[in-house]
C-alpha positions in Angstrom: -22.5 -24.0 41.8 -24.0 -20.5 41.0 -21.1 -17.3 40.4 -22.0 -14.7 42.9 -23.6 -12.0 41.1 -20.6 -9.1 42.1 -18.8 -11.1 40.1 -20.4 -10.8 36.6 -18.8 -8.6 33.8 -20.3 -5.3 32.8 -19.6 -4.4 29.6 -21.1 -1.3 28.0 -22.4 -1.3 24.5 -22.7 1.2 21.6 -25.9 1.0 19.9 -24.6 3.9 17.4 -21.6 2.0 16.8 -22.8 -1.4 16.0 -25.5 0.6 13.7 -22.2 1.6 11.9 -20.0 -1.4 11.8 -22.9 -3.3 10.5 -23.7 -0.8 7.8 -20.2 -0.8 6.8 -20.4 -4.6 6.8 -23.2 -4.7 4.7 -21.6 -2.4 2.3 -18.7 -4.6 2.0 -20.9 -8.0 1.2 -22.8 -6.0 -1.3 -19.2 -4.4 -3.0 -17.9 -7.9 -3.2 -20.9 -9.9 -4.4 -21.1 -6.9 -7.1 -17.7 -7.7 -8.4 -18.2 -11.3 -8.3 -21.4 -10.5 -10.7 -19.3 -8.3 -12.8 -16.2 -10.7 -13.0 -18.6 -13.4 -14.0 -20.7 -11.2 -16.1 -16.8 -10.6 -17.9 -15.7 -7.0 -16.8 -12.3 -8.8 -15.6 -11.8 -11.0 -18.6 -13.7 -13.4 -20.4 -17.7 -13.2 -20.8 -20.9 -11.6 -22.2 -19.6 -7.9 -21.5 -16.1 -8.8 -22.8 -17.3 -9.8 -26.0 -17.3 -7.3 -29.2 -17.1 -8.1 -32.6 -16.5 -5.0 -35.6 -17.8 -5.3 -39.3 -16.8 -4.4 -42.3 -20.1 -4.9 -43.8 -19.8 -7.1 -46.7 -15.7 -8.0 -46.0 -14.8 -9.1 -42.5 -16.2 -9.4 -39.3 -13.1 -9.1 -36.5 -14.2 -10.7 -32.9 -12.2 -9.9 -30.2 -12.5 -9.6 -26.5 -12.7 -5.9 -25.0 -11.0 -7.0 -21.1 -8.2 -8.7 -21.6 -5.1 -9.7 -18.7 -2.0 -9.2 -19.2 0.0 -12.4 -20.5 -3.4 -14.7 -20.7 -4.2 -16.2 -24.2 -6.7 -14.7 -26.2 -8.1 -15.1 -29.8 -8.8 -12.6 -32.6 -11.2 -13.9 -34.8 -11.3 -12.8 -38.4 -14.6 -14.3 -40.2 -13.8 -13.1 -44.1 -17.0 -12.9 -46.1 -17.2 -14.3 -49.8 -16.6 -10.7 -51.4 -13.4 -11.1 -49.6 -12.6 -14.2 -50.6 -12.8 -14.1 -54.6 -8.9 -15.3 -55.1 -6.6 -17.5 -54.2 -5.0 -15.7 -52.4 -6.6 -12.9 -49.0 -4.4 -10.5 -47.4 -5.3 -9.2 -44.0 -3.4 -6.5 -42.0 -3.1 -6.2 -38.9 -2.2 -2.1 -36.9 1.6 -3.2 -36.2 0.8 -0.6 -33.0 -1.1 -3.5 -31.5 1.0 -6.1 -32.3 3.7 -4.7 -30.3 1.5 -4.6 -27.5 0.8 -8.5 -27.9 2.7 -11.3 -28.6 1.3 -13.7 -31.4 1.3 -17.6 -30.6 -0.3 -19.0 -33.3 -2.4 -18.1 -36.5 -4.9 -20.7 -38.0 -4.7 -21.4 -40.9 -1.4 -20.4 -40.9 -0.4 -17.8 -43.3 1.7 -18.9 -46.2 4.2 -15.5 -45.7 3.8 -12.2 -43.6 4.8 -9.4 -45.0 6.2 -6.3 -43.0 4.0 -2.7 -44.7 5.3 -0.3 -42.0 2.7 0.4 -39.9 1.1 -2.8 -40.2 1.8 -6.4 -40.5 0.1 -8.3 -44.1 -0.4 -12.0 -43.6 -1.0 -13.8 -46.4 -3.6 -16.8 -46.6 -4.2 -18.9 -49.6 -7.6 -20.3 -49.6 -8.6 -24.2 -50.3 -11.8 -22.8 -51.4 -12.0 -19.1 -52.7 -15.5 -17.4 -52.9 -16.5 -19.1 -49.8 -16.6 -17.5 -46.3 -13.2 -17.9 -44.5 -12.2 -17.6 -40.7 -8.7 -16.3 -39.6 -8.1 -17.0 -35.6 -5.3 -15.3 -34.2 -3.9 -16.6 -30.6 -2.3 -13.9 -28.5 -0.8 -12.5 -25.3 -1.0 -9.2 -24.6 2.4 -8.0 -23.5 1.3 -4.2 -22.2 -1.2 -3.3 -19.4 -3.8 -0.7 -20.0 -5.6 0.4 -23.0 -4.9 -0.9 -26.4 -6.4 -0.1 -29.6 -5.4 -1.7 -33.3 -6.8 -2.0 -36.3 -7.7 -4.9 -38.8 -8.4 -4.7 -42.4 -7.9 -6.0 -46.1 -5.0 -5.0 -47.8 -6.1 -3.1 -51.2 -9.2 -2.0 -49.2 -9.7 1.4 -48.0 -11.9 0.2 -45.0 -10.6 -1.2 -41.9 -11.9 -2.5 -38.5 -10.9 -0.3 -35.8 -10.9 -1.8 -32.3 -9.9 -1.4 -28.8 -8.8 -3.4 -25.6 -7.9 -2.8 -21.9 -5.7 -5.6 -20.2 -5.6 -5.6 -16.7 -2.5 -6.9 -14.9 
């Protein structure tokens, strides 16, 4: 049975209108598949743009990542270069304003003490083999939001690694 034709809805349309909606929908798909590319790509965390390493040419080479979240582990790799390992013994500092932005879980090797040098932190690491390239791997959480910056060097060296970190919440 056919619907008599008086009975049929009307309903006007805005050509101007959908024009909008769908250019504001379009906007939106492109805005979130940008930030998927970028979260991937590791502008929210871990990932190729998160990466970053510092030198001390000759010394150390600190790798660190440069997005952080707050309260998420992370890792602060120290790779110590022969020249740096000639004793028994390596001290390596850490910027004691960073550290109280983080909180340290572990430290591998662990160091055999930690000294407290004011405005830094000296952990002390005796070596199995000295003269031979070393790594120092430092698990964290970073305890502040926002931009960090700290510092990583050899103590007795005038040189240090200067680096910097934002952690989003």
């Amino acid at each position: 049975m056919a619907i008599p034709r008086e009975h049929d809805l009307e309903i006007e349309q805005d050509p101007g209108f959908l024009r909008r909606s769908w250019r504001v929908q379009r906007a939106g798909w492109i805005g979130m598949g940008a930030m998927l590319v970028l979260a991937l790509a590791g502008l929210l965390g871990s990932g190729p743009l998160s990466r970053r390493d510092v030198t001390i040419p000759g010394f150390l080479r600190v790798e660190y990542q440069r997005f952080a979240r707050y309260d998420a582990p992370q890792t602060l790799t120290v790779r110590l270069e022969p020249a740096a390992t000639n004793a028994a013994y390596v001290r390596v500092w850490l910027d004691r304003r960073y550290l109280d932005g983080s909180k340290v879980e572990t430290i591998s090797p662990p160091p055999v003490r930690v000294e407290d040098a004011g405005d830094r932190l000296v952990y002390v690491f005796a070596l199995a083999r000295p003269g031979t390239p070393a790594t120092v791997v430092f698990a964290l959480q970073a305890r502040q939001i926002g931009s960090m910056s700290g510092r990583v060097g050899l103590d007795g060296e005038q040189a240090f690694a200067p680096f910097s970190q934002f952690v989003y919440p």
